[in-house]
C-alpha positions, 0 to 999 in steps of 0.5 A, a space after each residue: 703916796 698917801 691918802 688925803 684926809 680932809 680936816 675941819 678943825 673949829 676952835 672955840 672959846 675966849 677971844 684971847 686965848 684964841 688969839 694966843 693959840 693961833 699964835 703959838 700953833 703957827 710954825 714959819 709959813 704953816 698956819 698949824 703946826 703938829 710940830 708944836 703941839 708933839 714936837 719932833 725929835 731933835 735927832 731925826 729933825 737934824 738928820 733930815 736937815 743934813 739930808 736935805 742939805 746933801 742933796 741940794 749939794 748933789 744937785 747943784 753938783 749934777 746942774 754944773 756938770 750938765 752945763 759943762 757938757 757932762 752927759 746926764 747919766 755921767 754927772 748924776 754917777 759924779 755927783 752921788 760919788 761926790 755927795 753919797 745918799 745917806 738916810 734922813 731921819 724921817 726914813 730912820 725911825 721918824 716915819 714911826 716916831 709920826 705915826 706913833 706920836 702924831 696919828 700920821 705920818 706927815 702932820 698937817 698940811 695944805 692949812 688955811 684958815 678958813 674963817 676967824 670970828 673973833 667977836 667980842 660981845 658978852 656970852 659969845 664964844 669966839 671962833 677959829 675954823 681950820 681946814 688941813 690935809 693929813 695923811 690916811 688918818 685925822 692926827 687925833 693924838 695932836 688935837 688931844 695935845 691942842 686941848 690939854 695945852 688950851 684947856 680953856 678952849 674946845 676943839 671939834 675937830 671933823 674929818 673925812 678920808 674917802 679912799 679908806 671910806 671913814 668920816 669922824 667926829 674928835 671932840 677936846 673940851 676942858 682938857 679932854 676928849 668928850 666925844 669921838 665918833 667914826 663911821 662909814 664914809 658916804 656922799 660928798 666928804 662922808 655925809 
């Protein structure tokens, strides 16, 4: 179990390259992808999928031979006899390859987008608003990623991680991190 910790990522910049962005950060049903920006190792990304795959197999076995009278305790010994456990990726190596790479373990999560000003009047800066989760730190290596792929765009992005009490401020603009602030968490989201 981890902490949550609560991002507000603003980009900002030319309505086109915005649209452009948004497209390419997306990755199947997440609106933002770590995964994108650093991508994970091909290795550990197959063995999780082989994991998984293994397990779902394993499940299956054990709803089968429940419903053929087998005892819970019973079929769950059959089934991890029939489909042994093997370690996934994220267990063997990719856990420090996220934190490492990405700041955190898991990449973004719980994403929305929480708003998209996309005006197109002459000197105003469009706009895409992001809220995400990450897990006990901001993923600062993957917005610095964001801004060194879309250096025409500026990424602020604001966080906020109550239960290890510490707020920030992670700005990318033209490329590079022009300012990177972090403080003691108060009042409601750190103040």
């Amino acid at each position: 179990m981890s902490n949550h910790c609560d991002n507000d990522l603003r980009v900002s910049g030319d309505k086109a390259e915005l649209l452009r962005f948004k497209k390419f950060a997306k990755e199947g049903e997440n609106l933002l992808s770590a995964n994108k920006f650093i991508p994970y190792p091909k290795k550990y990304a197959e063995q999780d999928k082989k994991a998984e795959e293994q397990g779902e197999k394993r499940l299956a076995c054990i709803d089968k031979l429940k419903k053929s009278g087998v005892k819970d305790d019973e079929a769950r010994k059959k089934a991890f006899k029939e489909f042994p456990h093997f370690s996934d990726g994220y267990n063997s190596g990719g856990y420090t390859w996220c934190n490492d790479n990405w700041g955190t373990k898991w990449g973004f999560y719980s994403v929305e987008l929480a708003d998209e000003d996309l005006s197109d009047k002459k000197g105003y800066e469009s706009e895409l608003s992001y809220r995400f989760d990450t897990a006990w730190c901001p993923a600062l290596p993957v917005i610095k990623a964001m801004g060194e792929k879309f250096p025409k765009l500026r990424f602020e992005n604001r966080y906020f991680e109550c239960g290890c009490g510490f707020n920030g401020l992670y700005v990318v603009d033209k490329g590079e991190v022009t300012e990177e602030k972090e403080g003691d968490y108060f009042g409601n989201r750190g103040g």
